[in-house]
N, CA, C and O of each residue as an XYZ file, in Angstrom:
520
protein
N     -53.931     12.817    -15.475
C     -52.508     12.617    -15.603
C     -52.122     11.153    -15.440
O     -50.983     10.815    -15.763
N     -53.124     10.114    -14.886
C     -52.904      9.246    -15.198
C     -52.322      8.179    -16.386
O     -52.889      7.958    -17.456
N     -51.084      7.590    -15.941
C     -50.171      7.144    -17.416
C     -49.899      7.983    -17.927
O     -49.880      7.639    -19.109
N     -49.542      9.357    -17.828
C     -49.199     10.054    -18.797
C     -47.763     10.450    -18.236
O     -47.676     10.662    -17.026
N     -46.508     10.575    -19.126
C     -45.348     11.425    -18.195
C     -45.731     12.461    -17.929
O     -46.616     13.020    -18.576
N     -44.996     13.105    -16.630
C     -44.536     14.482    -16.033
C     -43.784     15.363    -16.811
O     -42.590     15.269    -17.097
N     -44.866     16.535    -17.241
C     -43.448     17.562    -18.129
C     -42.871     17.860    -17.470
O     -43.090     18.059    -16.275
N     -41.378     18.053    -18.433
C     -40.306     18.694    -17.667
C     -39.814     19.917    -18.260
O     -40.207     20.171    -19.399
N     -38.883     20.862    -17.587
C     -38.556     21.848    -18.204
C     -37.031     21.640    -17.858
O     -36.527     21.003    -16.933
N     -36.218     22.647    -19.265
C     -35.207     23.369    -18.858
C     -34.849     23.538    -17.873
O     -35.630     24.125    -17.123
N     -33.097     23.014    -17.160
C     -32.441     23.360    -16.199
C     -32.652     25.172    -15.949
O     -33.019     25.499    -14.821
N     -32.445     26.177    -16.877
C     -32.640     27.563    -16.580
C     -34.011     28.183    -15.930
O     -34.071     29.214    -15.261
N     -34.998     27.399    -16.246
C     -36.398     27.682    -16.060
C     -36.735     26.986    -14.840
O     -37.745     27.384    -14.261
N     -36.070     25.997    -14.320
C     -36.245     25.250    -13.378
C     -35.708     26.239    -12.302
O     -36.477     26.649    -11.433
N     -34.363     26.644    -12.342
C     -33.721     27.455    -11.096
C     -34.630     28.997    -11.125
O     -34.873     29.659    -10.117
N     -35.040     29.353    -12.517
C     -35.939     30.434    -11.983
C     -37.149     30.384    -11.576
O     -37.719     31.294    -10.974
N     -37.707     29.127    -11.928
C     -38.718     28.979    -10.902
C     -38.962     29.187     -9.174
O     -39.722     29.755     -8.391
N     -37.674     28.245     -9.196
C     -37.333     27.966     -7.731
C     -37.383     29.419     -6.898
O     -38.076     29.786     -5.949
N     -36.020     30.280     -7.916
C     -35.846     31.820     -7.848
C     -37.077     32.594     -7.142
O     -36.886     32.856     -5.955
N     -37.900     32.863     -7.512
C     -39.519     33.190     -7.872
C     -40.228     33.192     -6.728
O     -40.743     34.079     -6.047
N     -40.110     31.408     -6.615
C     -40.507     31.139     -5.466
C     -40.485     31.110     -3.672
O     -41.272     31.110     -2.726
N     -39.080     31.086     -3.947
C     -38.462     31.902     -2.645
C     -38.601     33.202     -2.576
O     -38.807     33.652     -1.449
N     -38.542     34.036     -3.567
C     -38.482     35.788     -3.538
C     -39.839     35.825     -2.867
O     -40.016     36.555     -1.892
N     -41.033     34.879     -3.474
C     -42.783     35.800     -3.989
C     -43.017     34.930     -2.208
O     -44.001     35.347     -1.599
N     -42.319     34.022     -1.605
C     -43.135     33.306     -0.045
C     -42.223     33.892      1.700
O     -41.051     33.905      2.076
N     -43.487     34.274      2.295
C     -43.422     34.812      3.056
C     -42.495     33.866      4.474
O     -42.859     32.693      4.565
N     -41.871     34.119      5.055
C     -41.321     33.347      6.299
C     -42.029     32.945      7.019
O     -42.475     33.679      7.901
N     -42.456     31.436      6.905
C     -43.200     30.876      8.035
C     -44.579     30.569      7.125
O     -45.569     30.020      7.607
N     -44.496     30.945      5.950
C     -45.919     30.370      4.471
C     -45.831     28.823      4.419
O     -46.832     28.200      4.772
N     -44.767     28.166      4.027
C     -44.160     26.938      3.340
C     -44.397     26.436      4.823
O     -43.993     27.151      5.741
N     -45.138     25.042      5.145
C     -45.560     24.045      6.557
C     -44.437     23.789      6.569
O     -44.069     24.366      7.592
N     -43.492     23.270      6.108
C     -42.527     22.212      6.227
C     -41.120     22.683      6.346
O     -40.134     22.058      6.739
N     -41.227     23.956      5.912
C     -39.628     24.781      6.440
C     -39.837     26.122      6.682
O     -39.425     26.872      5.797
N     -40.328     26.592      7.570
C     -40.414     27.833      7.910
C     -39.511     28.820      7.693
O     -39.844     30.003      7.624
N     -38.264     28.387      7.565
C     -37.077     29.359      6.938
C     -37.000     30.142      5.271
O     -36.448     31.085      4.704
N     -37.973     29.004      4.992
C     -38.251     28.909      3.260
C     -38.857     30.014      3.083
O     -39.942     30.261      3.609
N     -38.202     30.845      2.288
C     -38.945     32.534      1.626
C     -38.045     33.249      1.679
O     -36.961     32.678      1.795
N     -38.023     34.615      1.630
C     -37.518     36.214      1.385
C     -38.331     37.053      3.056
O     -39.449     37.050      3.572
N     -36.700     37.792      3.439
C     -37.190     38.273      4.341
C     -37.924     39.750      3.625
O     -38.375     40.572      4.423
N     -37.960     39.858      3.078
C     -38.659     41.672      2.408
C     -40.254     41.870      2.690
O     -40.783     42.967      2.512
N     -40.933     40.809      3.113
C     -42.398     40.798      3.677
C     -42.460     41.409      4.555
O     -43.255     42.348      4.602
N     -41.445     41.028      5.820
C     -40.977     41.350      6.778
C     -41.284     43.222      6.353
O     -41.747     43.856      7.301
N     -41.124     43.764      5.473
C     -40.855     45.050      5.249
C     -42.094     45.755      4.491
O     -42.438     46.903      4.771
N     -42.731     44.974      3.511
C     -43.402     45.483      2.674
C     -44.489     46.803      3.470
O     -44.532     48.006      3.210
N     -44.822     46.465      3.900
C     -45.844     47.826      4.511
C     -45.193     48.774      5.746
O     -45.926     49.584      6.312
N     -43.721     48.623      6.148
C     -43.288     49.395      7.323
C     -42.490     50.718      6.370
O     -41.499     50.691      5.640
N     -43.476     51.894      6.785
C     -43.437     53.175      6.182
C     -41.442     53.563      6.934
O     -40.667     54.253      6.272
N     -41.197     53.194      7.761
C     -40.327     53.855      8.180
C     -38.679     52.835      7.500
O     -37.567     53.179      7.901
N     -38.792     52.022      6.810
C     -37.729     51.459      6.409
C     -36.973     52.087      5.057
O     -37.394     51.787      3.940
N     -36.068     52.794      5.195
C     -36.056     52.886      3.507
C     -35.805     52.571      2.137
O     -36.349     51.468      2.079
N     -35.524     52.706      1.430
C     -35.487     52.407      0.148
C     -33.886     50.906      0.037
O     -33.832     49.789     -0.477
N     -32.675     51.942      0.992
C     -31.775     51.351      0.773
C     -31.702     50.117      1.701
O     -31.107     49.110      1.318
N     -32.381     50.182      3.087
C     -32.636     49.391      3.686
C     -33.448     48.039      2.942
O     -33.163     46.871      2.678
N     -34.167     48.594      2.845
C     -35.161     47.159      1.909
C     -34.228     46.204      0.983
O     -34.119     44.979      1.030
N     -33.459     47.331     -0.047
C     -32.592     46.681     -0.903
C     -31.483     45.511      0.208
O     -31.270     44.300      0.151
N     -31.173     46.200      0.798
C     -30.112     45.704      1.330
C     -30.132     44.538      2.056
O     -29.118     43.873      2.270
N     -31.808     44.109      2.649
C     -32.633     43.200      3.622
C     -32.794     42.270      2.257
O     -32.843     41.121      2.696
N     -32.867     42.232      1.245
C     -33.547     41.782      0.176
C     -32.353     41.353     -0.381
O     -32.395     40.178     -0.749
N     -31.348     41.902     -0.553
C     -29.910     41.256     -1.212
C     -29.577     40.344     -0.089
O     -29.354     39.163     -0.353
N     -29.523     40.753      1.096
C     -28.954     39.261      2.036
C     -30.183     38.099      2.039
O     -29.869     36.967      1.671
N     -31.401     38.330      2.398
C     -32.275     37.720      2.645
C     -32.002     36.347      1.151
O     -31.749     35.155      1.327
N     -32.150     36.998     -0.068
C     -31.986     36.299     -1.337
C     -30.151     35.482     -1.332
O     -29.869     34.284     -1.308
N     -29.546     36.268     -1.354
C     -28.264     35.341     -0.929
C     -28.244     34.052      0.076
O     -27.663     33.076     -0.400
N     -28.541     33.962      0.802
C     -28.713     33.416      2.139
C     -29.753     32.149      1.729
O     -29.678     31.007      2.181
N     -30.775     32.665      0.722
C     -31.872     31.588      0.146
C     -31.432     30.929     -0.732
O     -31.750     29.757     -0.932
N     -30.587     31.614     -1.431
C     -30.054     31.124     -2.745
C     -28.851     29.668     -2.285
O     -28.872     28.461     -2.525
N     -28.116     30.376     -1.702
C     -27.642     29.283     -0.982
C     -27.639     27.732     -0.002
O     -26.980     26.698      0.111
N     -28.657     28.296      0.479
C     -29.800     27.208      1.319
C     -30.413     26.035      0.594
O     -30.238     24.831      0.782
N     -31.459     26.905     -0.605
C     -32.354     26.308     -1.375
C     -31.928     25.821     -2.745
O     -32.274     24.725     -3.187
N     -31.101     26.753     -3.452
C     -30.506     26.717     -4.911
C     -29.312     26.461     -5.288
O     -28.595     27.163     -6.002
N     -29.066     25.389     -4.785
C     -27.935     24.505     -4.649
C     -27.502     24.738     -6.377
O     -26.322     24.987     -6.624
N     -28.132     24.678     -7.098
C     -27.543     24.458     -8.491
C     -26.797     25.720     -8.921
O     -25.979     25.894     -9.825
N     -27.254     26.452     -8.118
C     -26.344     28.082     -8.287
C     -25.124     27.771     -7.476
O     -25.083     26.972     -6.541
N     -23.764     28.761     -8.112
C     -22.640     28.804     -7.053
C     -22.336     30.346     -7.699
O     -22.574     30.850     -8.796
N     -21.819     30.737     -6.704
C     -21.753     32.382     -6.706
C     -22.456     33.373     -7.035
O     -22.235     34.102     -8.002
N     -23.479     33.487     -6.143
C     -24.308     34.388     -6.660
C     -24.408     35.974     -6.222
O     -24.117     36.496     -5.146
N     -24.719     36.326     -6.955
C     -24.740     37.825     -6.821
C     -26.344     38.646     -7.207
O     -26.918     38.855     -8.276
N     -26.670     38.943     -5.847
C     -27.791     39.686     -5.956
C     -27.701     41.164     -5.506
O     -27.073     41.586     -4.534
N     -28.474     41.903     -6.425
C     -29.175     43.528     -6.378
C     -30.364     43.857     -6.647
O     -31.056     43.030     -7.240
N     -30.815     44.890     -6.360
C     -32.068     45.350     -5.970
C     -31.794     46.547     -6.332
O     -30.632     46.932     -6.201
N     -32.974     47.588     -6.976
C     -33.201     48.859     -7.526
C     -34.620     49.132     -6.696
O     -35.504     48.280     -6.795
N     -34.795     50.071     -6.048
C     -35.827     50.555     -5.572
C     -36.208     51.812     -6.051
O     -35.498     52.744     -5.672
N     -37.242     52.103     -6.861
C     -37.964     53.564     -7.201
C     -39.325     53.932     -6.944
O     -40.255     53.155     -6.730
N     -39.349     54.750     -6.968
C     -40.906     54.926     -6.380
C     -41.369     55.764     -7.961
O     -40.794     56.609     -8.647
N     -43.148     54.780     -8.134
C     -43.783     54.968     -9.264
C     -45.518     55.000     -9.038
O     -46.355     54.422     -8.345
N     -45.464     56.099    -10.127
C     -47.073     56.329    -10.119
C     -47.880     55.949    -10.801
O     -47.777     56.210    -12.000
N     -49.059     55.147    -10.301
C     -49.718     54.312    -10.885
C     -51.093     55.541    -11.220
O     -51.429     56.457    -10.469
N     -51.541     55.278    -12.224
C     -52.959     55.607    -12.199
C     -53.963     54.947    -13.148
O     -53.888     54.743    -14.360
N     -55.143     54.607    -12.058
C     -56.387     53.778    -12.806
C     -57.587     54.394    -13.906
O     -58.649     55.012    -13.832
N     -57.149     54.104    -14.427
C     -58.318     54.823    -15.937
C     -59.643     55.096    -15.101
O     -60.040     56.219    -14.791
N     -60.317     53.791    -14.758
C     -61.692     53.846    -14.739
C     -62.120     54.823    -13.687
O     -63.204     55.380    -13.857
N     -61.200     55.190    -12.299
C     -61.710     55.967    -11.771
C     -60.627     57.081    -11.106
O     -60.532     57.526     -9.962
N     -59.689     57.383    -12.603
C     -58.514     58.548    -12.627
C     -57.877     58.189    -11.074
O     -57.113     59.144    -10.928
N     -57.781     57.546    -10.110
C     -56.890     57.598     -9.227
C     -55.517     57.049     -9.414
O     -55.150     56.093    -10.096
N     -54.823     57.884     -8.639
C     -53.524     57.819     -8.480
C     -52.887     57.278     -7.389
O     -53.346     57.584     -6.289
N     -51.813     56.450     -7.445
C     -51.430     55.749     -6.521
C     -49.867     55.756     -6.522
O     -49.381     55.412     -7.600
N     -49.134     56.022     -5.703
C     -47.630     55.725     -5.236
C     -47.250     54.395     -4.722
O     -47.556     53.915     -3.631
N     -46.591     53.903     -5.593
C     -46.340     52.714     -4.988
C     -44.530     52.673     -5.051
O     -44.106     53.784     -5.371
N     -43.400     51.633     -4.815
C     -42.587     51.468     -4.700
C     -42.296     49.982     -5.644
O     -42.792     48.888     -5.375
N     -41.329     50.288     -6.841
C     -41.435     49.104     -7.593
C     -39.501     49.022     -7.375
O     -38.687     49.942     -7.453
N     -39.247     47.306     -7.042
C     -38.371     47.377     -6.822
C     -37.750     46.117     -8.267
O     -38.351     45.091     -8.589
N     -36.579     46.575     -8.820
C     -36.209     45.888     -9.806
C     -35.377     44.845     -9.665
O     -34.251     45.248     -9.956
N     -35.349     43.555     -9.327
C     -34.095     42.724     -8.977
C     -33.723     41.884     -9.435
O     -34.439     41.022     -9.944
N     -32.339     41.858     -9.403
C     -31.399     41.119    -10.556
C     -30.590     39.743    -10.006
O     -29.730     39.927     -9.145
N     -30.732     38.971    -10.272
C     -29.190     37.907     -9.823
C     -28.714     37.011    -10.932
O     -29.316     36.478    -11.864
N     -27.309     37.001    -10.511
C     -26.247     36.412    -11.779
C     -25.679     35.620    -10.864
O     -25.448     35.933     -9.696
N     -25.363     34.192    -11.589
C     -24.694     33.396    -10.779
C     -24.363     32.369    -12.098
O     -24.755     32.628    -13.236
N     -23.721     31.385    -11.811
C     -23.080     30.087    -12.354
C     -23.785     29.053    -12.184
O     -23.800     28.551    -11.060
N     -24.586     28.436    -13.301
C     -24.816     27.081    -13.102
C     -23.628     26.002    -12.824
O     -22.666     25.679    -13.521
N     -24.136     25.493    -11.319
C     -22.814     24.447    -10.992
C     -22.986     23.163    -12.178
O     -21.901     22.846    -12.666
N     -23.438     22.869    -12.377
C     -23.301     21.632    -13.040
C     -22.959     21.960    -14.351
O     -22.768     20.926    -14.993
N     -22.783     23.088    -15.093
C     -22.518     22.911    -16.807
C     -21.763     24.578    -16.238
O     -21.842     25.355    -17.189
N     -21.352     25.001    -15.475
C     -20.672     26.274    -15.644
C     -20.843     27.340    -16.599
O     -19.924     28.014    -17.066
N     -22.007     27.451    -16.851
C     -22.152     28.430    -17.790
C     -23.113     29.328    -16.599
O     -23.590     28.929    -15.536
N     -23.173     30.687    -17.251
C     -23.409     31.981    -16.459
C     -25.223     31.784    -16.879
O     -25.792     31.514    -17.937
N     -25.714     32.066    -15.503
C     -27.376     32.108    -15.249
C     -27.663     33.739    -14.609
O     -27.148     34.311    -13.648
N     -28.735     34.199    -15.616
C     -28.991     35.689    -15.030
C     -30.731     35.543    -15.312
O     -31.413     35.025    -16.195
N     -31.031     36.345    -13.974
C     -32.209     36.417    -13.411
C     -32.707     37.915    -13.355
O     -32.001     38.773    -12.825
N     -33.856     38.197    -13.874
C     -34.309     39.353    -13.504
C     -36.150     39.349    -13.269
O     -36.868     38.768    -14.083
N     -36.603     39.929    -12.302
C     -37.822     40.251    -11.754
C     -38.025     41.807    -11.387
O     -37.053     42.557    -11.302
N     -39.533     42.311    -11.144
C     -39.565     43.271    -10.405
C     -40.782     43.130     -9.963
O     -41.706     42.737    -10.676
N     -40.922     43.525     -8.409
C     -42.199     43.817     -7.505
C     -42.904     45.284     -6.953
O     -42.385     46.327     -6.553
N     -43.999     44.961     -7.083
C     -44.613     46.449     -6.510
C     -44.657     46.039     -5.078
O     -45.035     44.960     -4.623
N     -44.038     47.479     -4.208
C     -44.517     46.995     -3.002
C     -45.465     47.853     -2.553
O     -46.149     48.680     -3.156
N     -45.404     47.491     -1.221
C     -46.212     48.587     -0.257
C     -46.129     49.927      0.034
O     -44.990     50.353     -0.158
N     -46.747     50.579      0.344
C     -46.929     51.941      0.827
C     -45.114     52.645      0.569
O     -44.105     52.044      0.937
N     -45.119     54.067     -0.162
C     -43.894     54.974     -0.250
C     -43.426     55.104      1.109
O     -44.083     55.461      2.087
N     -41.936     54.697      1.039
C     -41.397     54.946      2.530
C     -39.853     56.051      2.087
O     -39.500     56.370      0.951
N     -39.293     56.370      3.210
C     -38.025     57.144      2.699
C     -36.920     56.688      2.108
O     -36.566     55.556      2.437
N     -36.178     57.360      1.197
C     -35.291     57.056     -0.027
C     -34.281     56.757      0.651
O     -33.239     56.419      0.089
């Protein structure tokens, strides 16, 4: 990379990066700001939390980041869909329950005011109650 410029990307691709990156890092991952991440780790394997709980840990947790970290967003609005889905592996027919959660956020790019929408989804941990 020597002498060469730094690619750059798109303002939209840039905030969903960022997006991404806060959702996919654990509290206390990142050396330098321990605040930096999504509290839903916090959750991923505790059988006794449920469905709406998670969502609901996961909509503030992401608000709260979004705000902190993603300054280029203003008003954001996050949701979460939680369903539980069955996986199964060809090679050795097993079946697996997992919990795939679908999540959305819409917000305003501050600097050009035009509307930014985000969508992801994660498999989590172990089926817990609805």
């Amino acid at each position: 990379m020597e002498g060469e410029p730094l690619r750059t990307t798109d303002l939209g691709t840039s905030i969903a990066q960022t997006l991404e990156l806060l959702l996919h890092t654990h509290y206390g991952e990142q050396r330098s700001d321990s605040a930096f991440g999504c509290a839903i780790w916090e959750l991923d394997f505790d059988k006794e939390t449920t469905n709406r709980d998670w969502e609901l840990a996961l909509i503030r947790s992401m608000t709260a980041a979004i705000g902190r970290y993603e300054t280029r967003l203003e008003k954001p609005k996050v949701t979460a869909r939680v369903a539980q889905i069955e996986r199964t592996f060809s090679a050795n027919s097993l079946t697996e329950l997992r919990k795939k959660a679908d999540i959305f956020i819409g917000a305003t790019i501050r600097e050009t005011q035009q509307p930014f929408r985000f969508h992801t989804h994660l498999y989590l941990g172990p089926i817990s109650g609805s």
